[in-house]
N, C-alpha and C positions, 0 to 999 in steps of 0.2 A: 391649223388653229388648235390651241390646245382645251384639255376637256376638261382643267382644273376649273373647280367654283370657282364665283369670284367672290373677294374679298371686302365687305362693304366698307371698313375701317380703315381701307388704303384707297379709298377713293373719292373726288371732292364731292360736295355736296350737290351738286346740277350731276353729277355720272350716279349718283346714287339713285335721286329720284328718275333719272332715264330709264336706269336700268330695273328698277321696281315699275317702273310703267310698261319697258318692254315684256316683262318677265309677266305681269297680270293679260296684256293684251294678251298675249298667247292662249292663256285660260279663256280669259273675259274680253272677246274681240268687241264687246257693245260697250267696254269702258267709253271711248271717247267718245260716244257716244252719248254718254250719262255726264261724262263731264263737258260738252260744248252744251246740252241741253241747260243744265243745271247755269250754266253760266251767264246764256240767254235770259233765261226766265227769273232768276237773282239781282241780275243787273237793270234787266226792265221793271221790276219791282221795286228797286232803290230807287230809282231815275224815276218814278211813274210817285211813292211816296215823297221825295224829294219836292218835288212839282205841287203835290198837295200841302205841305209842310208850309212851303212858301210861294203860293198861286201865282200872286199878284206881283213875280219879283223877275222880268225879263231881261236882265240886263245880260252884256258876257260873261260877267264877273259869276255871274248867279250860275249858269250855263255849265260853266267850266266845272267849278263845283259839285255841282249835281253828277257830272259826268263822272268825275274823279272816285265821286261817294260811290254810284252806281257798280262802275269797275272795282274797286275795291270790295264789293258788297256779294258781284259775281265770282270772283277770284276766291274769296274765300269759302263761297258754294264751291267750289271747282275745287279747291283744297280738301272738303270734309267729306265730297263723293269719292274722291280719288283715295283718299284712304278707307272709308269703311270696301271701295271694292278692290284695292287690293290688296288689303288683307284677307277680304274672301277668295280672293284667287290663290293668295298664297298657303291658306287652309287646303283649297281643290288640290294645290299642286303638292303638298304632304301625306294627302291622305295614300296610305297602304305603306309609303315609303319607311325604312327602319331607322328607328328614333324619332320618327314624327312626335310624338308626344314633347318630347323633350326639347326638340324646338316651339312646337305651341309652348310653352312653358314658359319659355325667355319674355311674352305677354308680363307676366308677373310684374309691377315695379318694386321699387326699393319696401326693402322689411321684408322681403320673401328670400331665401336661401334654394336653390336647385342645384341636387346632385345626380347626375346621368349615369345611369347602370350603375347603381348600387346593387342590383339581381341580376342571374342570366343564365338561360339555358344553352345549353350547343345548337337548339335551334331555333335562337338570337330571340326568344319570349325574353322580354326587360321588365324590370323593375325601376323607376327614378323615383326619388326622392325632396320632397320641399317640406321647406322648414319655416315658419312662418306662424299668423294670427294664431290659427286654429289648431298648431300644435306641430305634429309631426305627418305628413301624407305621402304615404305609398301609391305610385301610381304604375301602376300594368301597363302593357301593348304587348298584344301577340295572340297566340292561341291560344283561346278561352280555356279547355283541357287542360291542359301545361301548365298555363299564367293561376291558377287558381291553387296550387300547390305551392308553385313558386313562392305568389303573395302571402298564403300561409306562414310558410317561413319566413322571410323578412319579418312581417307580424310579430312574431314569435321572439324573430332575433333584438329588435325594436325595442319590444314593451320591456324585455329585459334591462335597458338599460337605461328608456324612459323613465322607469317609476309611476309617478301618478299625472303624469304628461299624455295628452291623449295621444293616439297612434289611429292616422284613420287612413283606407285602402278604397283607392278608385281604379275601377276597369274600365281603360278605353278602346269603344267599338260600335257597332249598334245594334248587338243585338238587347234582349229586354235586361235591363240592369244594368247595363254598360253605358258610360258618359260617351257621345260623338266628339268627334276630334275639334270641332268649331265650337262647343259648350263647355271643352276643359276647363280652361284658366277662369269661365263665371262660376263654374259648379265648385270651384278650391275655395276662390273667393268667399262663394256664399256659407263655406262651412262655419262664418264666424269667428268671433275672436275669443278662444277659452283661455289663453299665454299671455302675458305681460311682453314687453319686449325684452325687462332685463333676464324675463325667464328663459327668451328664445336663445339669449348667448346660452344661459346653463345648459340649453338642450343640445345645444352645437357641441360643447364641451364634452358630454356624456357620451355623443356617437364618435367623436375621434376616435378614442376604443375599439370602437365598432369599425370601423372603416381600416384602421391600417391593419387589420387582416382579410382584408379583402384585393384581390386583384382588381385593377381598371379596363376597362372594356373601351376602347376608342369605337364611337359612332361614326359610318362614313358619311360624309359632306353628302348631301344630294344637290340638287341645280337651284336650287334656290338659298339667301343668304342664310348663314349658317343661327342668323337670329334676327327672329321675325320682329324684335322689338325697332329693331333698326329700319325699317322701314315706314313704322307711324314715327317714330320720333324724327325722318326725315321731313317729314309735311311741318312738325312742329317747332324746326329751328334748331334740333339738336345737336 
């Protein structure tokens, strides 16, 4: 059996969500749990309001309906558990791994730009990069010591070519001041919107500079899909 990821974007939609449910059981053995519970008690709450909506109405016709509603009502409990856990599974299963951060990141939707290893020490402390609402964000992983020099310089090399664009630097970890790896993508979000969007092309244009003299640093794939966006967007029909 070989030990290469798998590829979510070569695989149908029913292999996708298989595989994001086998991949969170393994973290989260009480998923199904959560989702035949969730689906019970959804479904008997449709069926049970259904019934009150229309008391007095016993016919088959009526019957069928209600059921149809009911299941529909549970299914889509069983849809919105199954993704808030696992995507918490698949946080579990990032955490320590290298470029964790960077996969949390693909979270982001559209209007957000991420660039992975834009920094790097020889003992693989990152730097990535997003571009977006709130300007320009540096985000750390690695060792606290190390990573805080690092981010300095990026900083540095940044605001150079920012201007009057903000440059703002998150460390993820847990110790005090560091964002945990499950609060990244709310803690980016919440920094606000200070950039217009036609601003965010100008800021895109200003780091081209900056980047082609930089080398690329390839992240290795770990066991789980190499973008965690791909997984809520499988619950969603994407």
């Amino acid at each position: 059996m070989s030990n290469t990821p798998l590829d979510p974007s070569k695989m149908s939609r029913r292999r996708q969500i298989l595989e994001t449910y086998r991949m969170s059981r393994e973290v989260d053995p009480a998923i199904r749990w959560w989702m035949l519970g969730s689906f019970v008690i959804f479904a008997g709450l449709g069926l049970l309001l259904f019934r009150v909506v229309l008391p007095h109405n016993d016919s088959v016709l009526s019957w069928i309906l209600g059921g149809v509603a009911s299941f529909l009502i549970g299914l889509l409990a069983v849809m919105i558990v199954f993704g808030r856990r696992a995507q918490k599974a698949a946080f579990a299963r990032l955490e320590g791994q290298l470029g964790a951060a960077a996969r949390a990141l693909t979270l982001l939707r559209r209007g957000w730009s991420i660039e992975e290893v834009v920094g790097f020490t020889k003992q693989q402390d990152m730097v990535h990069r997003v571009v977006g609402p709130p300007g320009i964000i540096l985000v750390g992983e690695g060792n606290p010591g190390r990573l805080k020099a690092l981010l300095t310089s990026e900083v540095k090399k940044h605001e150079r070519v920012a201007g009057d664009y903000p440059v703002h630097q998150v460390t993820v970890g847990t110790d005090e001041g560091q964002v945990p790896l499950k609060k990244l993508v709310n803690h980016v979000r919440k920094l606000g919107r200070q950039v217009k969007p036609a601003e965010i092309t100008e800021i895109k244009q200003r780091l081209r500079a900056l980047d082609a003299q930089r080398p690329k640093v390839p992240i290795p794939r770990g066991p789980v899909p190499t973008s965690m966006k791909g997984q809520r967007g499988n619950l969603r029909g994407r």
